[in-house]
N, C-alpha and C positions, 0 to 999 in steps of 0.2 A: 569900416563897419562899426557902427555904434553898438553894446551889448547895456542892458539895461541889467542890473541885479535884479535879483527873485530872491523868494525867498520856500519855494519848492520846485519839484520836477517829480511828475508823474506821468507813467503810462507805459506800453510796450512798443519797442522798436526794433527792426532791423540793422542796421548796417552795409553797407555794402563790402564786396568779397575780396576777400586777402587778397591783398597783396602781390605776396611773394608765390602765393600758387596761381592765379593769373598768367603773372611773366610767364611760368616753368611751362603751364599748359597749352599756352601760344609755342613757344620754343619745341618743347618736344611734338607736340602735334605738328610742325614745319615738318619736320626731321624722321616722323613715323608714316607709315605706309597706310594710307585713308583717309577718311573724315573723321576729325574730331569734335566732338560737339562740346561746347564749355556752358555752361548755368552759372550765371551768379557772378559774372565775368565783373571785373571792376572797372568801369568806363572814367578812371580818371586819365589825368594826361601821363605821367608814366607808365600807364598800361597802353595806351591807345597808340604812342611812340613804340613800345614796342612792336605793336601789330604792323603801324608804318613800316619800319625796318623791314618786317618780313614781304611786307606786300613791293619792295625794291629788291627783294633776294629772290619774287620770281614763284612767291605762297599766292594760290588765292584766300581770300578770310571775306568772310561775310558777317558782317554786323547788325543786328539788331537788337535794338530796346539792351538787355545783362546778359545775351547770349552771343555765342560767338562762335561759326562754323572752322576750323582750317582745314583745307584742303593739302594734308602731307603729300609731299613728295620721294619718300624716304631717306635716309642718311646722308644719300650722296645727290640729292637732287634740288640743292638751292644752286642761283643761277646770277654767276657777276653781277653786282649789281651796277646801276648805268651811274648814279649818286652818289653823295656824301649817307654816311647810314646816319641819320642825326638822333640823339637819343633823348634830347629834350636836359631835364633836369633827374633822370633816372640814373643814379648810380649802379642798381641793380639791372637795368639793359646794358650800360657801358663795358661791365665786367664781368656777367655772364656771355654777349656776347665777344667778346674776346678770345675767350675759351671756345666756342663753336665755331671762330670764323678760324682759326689757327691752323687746321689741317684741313682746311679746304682746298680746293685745286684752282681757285683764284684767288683774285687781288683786290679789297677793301678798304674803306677809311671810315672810322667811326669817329663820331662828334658832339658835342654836347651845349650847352647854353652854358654863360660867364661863371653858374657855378660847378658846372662837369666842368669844365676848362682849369678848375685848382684843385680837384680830387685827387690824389694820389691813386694814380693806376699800378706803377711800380709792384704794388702786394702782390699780383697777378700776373702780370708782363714779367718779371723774372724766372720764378718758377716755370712758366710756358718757355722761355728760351730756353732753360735748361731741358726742355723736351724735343726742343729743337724749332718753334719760334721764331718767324721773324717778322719782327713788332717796331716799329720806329716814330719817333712823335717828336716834341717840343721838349726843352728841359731833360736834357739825358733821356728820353724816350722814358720819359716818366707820365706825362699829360696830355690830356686830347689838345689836336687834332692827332690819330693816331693812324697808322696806314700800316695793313697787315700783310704780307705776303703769303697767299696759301704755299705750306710743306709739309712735307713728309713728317710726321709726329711720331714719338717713342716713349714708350710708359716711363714713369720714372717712381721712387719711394723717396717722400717728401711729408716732412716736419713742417705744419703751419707753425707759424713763428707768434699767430696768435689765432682766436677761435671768431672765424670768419664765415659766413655760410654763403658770405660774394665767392669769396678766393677758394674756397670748396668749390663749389657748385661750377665757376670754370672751367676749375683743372678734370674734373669730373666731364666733363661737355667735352672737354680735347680728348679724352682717355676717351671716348668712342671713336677716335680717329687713329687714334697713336697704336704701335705696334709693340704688343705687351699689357701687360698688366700695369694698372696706374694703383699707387698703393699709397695713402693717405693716413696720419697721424695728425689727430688734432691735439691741443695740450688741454680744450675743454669743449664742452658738447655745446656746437653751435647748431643753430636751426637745421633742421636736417627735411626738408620740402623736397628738396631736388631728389635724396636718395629714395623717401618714399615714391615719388612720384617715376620717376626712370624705373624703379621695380615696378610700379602696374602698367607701363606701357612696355617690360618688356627684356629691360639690359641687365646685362647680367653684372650684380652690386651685389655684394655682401660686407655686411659692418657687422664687428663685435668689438662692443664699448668705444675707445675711440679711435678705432682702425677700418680705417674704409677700403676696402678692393673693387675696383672697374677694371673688366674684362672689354676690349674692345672689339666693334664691328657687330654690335647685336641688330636684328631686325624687331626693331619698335613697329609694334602696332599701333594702330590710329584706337582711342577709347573717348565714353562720355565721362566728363569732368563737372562734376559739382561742386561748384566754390564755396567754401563754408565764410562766413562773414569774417572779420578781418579782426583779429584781440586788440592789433594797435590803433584799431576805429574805434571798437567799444572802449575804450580804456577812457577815455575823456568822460564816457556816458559813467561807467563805473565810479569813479572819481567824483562828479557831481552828483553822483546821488548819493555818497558816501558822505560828501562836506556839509551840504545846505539841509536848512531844517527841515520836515515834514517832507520827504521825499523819498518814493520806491518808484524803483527804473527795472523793467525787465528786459532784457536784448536776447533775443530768436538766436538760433542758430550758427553758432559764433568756434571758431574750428578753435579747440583748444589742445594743440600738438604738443605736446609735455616742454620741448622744446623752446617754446615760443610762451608761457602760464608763469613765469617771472615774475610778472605785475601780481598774480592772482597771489601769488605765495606770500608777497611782500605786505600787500594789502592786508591779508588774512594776521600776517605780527604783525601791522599798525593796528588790529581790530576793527577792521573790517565786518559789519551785519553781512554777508553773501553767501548764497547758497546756486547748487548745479542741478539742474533737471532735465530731462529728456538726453540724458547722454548717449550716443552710437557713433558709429567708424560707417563715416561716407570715402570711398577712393581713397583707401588706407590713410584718410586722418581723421583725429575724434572730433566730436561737433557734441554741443551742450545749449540751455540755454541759460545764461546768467540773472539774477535775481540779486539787485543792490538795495541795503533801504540803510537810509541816514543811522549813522555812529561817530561814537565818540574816539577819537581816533588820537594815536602814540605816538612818539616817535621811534627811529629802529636803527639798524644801520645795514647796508648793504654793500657785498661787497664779495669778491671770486666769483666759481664758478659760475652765478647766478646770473650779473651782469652781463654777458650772450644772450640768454630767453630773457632779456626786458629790456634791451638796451635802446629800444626806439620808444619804449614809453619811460623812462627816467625824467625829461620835460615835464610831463603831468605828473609823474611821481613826486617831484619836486615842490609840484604846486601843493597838493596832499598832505608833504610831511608840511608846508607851511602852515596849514588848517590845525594838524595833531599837535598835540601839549608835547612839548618835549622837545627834545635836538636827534635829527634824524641825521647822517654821515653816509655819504654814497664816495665809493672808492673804488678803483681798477678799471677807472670809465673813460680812460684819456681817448678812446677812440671816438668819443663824441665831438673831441676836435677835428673831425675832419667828416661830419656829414653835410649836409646841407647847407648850414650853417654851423661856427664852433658852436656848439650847443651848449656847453659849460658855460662859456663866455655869457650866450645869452641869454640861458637862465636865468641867470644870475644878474644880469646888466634889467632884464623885464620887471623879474619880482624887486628887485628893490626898489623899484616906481612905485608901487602896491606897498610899498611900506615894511616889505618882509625882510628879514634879518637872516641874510642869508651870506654865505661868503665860501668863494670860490677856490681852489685847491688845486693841484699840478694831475690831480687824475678823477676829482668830483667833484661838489660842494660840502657845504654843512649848512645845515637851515635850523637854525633855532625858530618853532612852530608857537604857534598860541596867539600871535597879533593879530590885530583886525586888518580885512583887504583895504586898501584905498585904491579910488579912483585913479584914472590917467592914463596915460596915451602913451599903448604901448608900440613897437614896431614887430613887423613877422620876419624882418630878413630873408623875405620869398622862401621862406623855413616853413611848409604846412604844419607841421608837427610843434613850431612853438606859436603859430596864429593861433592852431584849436587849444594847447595848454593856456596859453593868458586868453582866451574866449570863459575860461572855467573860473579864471582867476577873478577875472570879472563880474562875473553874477553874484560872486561872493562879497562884491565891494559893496562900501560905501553910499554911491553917486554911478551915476553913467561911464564907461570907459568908453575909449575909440580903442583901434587897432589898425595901424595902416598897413597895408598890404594884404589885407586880408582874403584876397580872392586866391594866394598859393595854397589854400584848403582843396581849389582844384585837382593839386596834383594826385591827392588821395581820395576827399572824400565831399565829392562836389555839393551834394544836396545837405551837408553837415550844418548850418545856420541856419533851416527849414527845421532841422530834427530838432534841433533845440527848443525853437519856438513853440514847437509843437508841444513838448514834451510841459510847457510854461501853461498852458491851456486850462 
């Protein structure tokens, strides 16, 4: 993909829908007793991988255009599958289903493409044996290819060792099978999707601060599900209309779960011009529309609790403090070595093509901000999340950039190099 600099962006946009409530709404509607109806569904390739899986576990799902039918079978009504369950590049299908397949009454193997194949599963696959689990794979039953044995599961009270809403929302998925109470302690407030959404279909969840209770053996109902637009889609749009001159971007509909508003907060100490309108609570989560127009922007430093609700937009955060006068400091982020790509690594290895003075650290970077972009050719690492960050980085250059690899924007956000151009108009 060639990106051409601008030197504005105007107009209003959509987005297409989270993410991480996609997955949950496919998952629990398998597992709830009816028809679920999904709006807003995200037809990337790890959402539509998850559907796969379920339609080999024995779901009907019907597809059309961002809507999505499941046909639940209830709790206990997925069905051997005849296949490998393949998950594509989703870390969040590999390890939420893990957790759902664990106390099934049959036997499974989940699998992934060369970079699910070096994720660390382990964060997961432990915890669940200690429930009673039995999970075996490659590398000390640490990596897919992974082959589950349904059993008999038992609550357990368990310390995340860090603030995770995969290795949540697993052990949370088995705790409807296990016998007891599954009692959870996070050490900081990760995305919490799964607990809102299991409470409107039905299980009985209760959390106060950071202590999570699942009672098992609820009967989920089948519900309609409204996907609100995805923050780590609009984050790119946010971002570019905050750096380049003469430019206000307004994005529809965009779920902002306190949770998940990291970027928002951050943004707001770089100084950030943005404002919230049309705020309400669709399927117990908030939904707003955002409103970005060009500023002059700082640097900051980030760093604890905060890193959870932002840590898939750090990438373009990155790019941002490069834009802001100052030296911005991101810190407690080592878990970005082990998404898609080490994300530290390539931060850092892209923007200094671009000329940025940026330099790397054993748990974030440091980016001294205020240089001008250059051109140049950057790589994605089948990384969606740093194609679309250096797509940003680019408009701001110099001259023309390339980007090779840049169709893994599929994985999340297909029509994303459309929105852009559009928005160039």
């Amino acid at each position: 993909m060639i990106i051409q600099p601008t030197n504005h962006l105007k107009g209003e946009i959509t987005v297409p829908g989270d993410k991480s409530i996609s997955h949950r709404a496919v998952m629990l509607g398998a597992i709830a007793q009816g028809k679920t109806e999904i709006d807003g569904f995200l037809m990337g390739e790890d959402c539509l991988n998850t559907i796969k899986c379920f339609h080999k576990l024995g779901i009907q799902i019907d597809v059309s255009k961002d809507k999505v039918l499941v046909f639940g079978k209830g709790l206990h009504g997925l069905s051997c599958p005849v296949d490998i369950l393949y998950t594509g590049n989703s870390g969040t299908t590999t390890r939420l289903m893990l957790g759902l397949l664990a106390g099934q009454h049959f036997s499974s193997i989940l699998d992934g493409d060369s970079s699910i194949r070096k994720r660390p599963m382990d964060r997961v696959i432990n915890p669940l044996k200690t429930m009673g689990a039995d999970i075996s794979g490659t590398q000390a039953s640490t990596l897919c290819p992974l082959t589950l044995n349904g059993s008999a599961l038992k609550g357990i009270t368990y310390h995340l060792p860090i603030a995770s809403a995969q290795v949540k929302s697993a052990l949370l998925l088995a705790g409807l099978y296990a016998e007891g109470e599954t009692h959870l302690i996070e050490p900081a407030k990760s995305r919490d999707h799964s607990e809102r959404m299991l409470t409107h279909f039905g299980a009985d969840i209760y959390t106060s601060g950071l202590d999570i209770h699942c009672m098992p053996y609820p009967k989920l109902e089948a519900q309609k599900i409204t996907v609100p637009g995805d923050i780590s889609s609009a984050a790119y749009f946010m971002v570019a209309g905050l750096m380049l001159p003469h430019s206000e971007i307004t994005i529809r509909n965009i779920g902002m779960n306190p949770t998940r508003t990291g970027i928002v907060d951050v943004l707001n100490a770089m100084g950030a011009k943005m404002a919230l309108s049309n705020q309400r609570l669709i399927n117990n989560e908030e939904v707003a529309d955002i409103t970005v127009t060009t500023s002059s922007l700082h640097g900051t430093i980030i760093e604890g609790d905060i890193i959870p609700r932002l840590i898939d937009e750090i990438p373009i955060i990155a790019v941002a403090a490069a834009a802001a006068c100052g030296t911005t400091v991101i810190k407690d982020a080592a878990e970005l070595k082990v998404k898609e790509s080490n994300r530290i690594q390539t931060v850092v290895t892209e923007l200094k093509k671009a000329g940025i003075d940026i330099e790397e650290t054993s748990d974030g970077m440091i980016i001294n901000g205020g240089n001008a972009f250059k051109s140049a050719c950057f790589e994605s690492y089948n990384d969606h999340r740093i194609a679309m960050s250096m797509s940003i980085a680019a408009l701001c250059a110099n001259g023309p950039s390339k980007i090779n690899g840049a169709d893994a924007v599929n994985i999340s956000f297909p029509r994303y190099f459309k929105l852009l151009q559009d928005l160039q108009k």
